[in-house]
N, C-alpha and C positions, 0 to 999 in steps of 0.2 A: 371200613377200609375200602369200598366199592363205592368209588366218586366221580361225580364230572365237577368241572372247577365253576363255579357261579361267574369269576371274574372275565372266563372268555362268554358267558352269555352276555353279561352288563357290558360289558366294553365292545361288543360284537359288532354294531352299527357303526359305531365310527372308527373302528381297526378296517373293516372291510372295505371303506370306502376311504382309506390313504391308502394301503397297501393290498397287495393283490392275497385273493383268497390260501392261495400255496403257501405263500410264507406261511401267513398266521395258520392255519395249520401245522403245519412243518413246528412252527413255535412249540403250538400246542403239544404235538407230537412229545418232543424233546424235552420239555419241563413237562409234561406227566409221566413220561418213562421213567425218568433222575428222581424226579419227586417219589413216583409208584416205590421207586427201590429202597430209597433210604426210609423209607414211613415202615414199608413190610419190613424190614431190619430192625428197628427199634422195637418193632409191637410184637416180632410173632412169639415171645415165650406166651404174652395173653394169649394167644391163639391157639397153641399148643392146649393151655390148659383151659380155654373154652372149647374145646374141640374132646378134649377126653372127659371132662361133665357130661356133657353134650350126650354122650356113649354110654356113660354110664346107668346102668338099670337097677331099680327095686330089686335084690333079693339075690344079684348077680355077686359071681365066685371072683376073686383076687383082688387087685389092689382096692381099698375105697377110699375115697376123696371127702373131707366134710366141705368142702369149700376151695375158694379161689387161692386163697394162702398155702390153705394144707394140700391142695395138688402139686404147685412151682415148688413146697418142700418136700412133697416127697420124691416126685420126680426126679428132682436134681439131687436128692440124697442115694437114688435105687438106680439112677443109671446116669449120674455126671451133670453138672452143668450143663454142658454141651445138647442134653436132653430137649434142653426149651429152646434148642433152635431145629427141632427133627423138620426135615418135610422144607431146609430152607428151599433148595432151588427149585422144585417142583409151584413152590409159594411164590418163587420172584418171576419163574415163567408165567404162572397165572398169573397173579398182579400186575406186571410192569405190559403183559399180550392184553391185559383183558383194559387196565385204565387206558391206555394210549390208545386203542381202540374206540372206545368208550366217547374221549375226548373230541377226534377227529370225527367223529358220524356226530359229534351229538350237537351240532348249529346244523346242517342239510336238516335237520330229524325235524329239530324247534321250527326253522324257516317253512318245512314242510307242513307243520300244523298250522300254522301260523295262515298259511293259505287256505287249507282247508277249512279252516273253523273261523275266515269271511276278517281278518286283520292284516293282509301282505300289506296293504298299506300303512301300517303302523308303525311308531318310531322304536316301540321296544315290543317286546312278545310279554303275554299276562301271566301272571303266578300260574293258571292252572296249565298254560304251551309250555312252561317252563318245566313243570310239574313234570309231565307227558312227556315230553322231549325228555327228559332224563333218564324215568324210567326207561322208555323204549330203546337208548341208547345201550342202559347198560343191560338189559335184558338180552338183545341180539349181541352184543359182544361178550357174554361169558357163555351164551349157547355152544359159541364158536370153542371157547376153553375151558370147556367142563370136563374134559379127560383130565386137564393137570390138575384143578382140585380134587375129583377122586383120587389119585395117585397121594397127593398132599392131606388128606383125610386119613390115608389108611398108614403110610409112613410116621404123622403123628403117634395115631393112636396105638401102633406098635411098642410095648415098653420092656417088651425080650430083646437084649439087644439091637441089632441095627439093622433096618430093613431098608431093603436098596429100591430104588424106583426102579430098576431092571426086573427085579421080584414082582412085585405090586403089577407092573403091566404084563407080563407072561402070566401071570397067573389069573386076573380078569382076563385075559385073553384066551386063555383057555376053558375058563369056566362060562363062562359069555358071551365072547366074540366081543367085535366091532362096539356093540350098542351098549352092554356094560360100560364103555366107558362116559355112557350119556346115562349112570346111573344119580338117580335123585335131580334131572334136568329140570324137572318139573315146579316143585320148589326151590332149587336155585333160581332159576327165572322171577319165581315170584320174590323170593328174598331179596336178588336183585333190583330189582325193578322197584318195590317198597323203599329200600338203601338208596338208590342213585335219584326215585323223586323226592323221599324227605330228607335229605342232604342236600342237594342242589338247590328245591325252591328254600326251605327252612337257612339255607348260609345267603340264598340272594335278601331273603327278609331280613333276619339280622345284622345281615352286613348295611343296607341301606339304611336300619335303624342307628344303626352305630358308629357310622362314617359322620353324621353332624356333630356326634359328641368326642368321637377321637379321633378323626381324624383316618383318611385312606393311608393305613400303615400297617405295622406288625400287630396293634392291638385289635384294632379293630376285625381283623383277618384272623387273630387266636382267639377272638369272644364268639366273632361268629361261625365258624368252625366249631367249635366247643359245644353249644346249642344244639348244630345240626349232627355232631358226633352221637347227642343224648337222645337226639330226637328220633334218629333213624335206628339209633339199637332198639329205643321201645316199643318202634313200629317191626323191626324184621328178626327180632329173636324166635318167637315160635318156628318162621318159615324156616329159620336156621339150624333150628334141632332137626325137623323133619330130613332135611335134606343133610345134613352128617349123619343120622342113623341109616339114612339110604344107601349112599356112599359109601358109609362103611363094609356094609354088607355084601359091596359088590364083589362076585368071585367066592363068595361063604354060602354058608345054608341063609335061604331068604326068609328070615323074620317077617321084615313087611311088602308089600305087592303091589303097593303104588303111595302115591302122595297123599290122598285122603285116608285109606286105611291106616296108615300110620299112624297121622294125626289123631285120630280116633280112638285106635288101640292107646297109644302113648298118653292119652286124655285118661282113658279107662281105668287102666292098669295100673296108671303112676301117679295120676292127678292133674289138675290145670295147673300147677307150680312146676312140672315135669317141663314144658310149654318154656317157661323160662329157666331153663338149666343152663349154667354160663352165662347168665345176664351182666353180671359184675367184671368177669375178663371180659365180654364183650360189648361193654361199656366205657371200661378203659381204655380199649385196644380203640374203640373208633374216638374216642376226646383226643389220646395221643397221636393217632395216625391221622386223624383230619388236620390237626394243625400240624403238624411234619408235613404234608402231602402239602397245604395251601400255600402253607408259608412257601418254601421250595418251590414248590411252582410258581408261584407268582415272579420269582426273582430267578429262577432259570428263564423264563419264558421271558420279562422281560429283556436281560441280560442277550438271550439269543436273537431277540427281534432287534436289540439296538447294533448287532454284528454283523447282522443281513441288511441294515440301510445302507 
């Protein structure tokens, strides 16, 4: 769910040199916002119930989960429907602040390696400025909105009735202060950063592979999407457990004490399959939401760049 779009790096050189940098910005802005929103609406019951696997521990007391099915069943059996969408607004402030963000810094970031690593002269930037550019985009733009996933973390995983994000932040704030709310910063960044480069270079490769055989359209933009949805859950699910057990905790008694210790204890205790806990919603969640997200974007952003000529 943590993307920059491949279509503004590929199209980048010759968008910038018909139209002035603002716009296509501005575009981008605006089809990643529309895009960010409706993708987190479709996916977040996956996210709901990759987020409470995720939490779940060896040997721990109440509800238990065998799986991706039997969570969304019991869930929505023990506290409504309405259960698999806990945590929306706090999800679409993160989402929609952290991609549009993401979007807008991430051609300065690419053009900026691009210089340094001895290519400004070049007609496109190489898989690995591409690579780089993305992470680093989306790494400094969820630094910026890591309070709303903590709040969105701990709202989910709540399954006693309804817990209000008024709750959640008075109460890290009083148990914490200020810097609780940059809890698990550490491994978000790196989750991040793993997510935004094997999405971004991974949809620029198979889209290029797959525009001579289908053509620059809706297929070829849900294949390759698809790919890089699979690609980047395999790459950033560990970072993802660490940092929801972190999160969670913020404002509770602290289990763990940083981002390697976790890791380590959670390896320990539970196993290297611990590691990939929620691998399956969080497999779906990014197939479904990278094509929601591409697709969308590509056709807001067109649509808005054809209204601004």
């Amino acid at each position: 769910d943590d993307t920059n779009s491949s279509s503004s790096s590929s199209s980048s050189s010759s968008s910038s040199s018909s139209k002035p940098n603002g716009s296509d910005a501005a575009a981008r802005f605006v089809g990643s916002a529309v895009g960010a929103a409706l993708a987190e609406m479709i996916t977040l019951p996956a996210d709901v119930a990759k987020v409470r696997l995720q939490v779940q521990q060896h040997g721990s007391t109440g509800t238990r989960y065998s799986g991706f099915a039997d969570c969304l069943l019991k869930t929505a059996k023990a506290e409504g429907p309405t259960a698999m969408w806990k945590g929306l607004v706090p999800a679409l402030v993160r989402q929609v602040s952290y991609t549009s963000l993401s979007l807008v810094i991430y051609e300065p970031i690419r053009d900026f390696y691009m210089q340094q690593m001895g290519s400004a002269g070049a007609e496109k930037p190489t898989y690995v400025q591409r690579l780089l550019a993305g992470g680093t985009a989306g790494g400094l733009a969820i630094s910026v909105f890591n309070p709303a996933e903590v709040v969105k973390t701990q709202v989910q995983t709540h399954s006693q009735g309804t817990l209000r994000m008024t709750d959640v932040i008075s109460r890290v704030w009083a148990r914490d202060g200020l810097l609780g709310f940059w809890a698990g910063l550490k491994p978000n960044v790196t989750r991040t950063f793993l997510v935004n480069a094997a999405e971004l270079g991974t949809y620029d490769e198979a889209k290029s592979r797959l525009v001579p055989y289908l053509g620059e359209g809706l297929f070829s933009h849900v294949g390759a999407s698809g790919i890089a949805g699979f690609t980047s859950a395999c790459v950033s699910t560990p970072a993802d457990v660490v940092k929801t057990r972190l999160m969670n905790s913020a404002g509770g008694d602290r289990v763990y004490t940083g981002m390697l210790q976790a890791g380590s204890r959670i390896l320990m205790d539970e196993g290297p399959a611990a590691l990939y806990k929620g691998f399956l919603p969080i497999c779906i969640r990014k197939l479904v939401w990278c094509a929601a997200f591409f697709v969308s974007y590509e056709q807001i952003r067109d649509q808005y760049k054809k209204t601004t000529l």
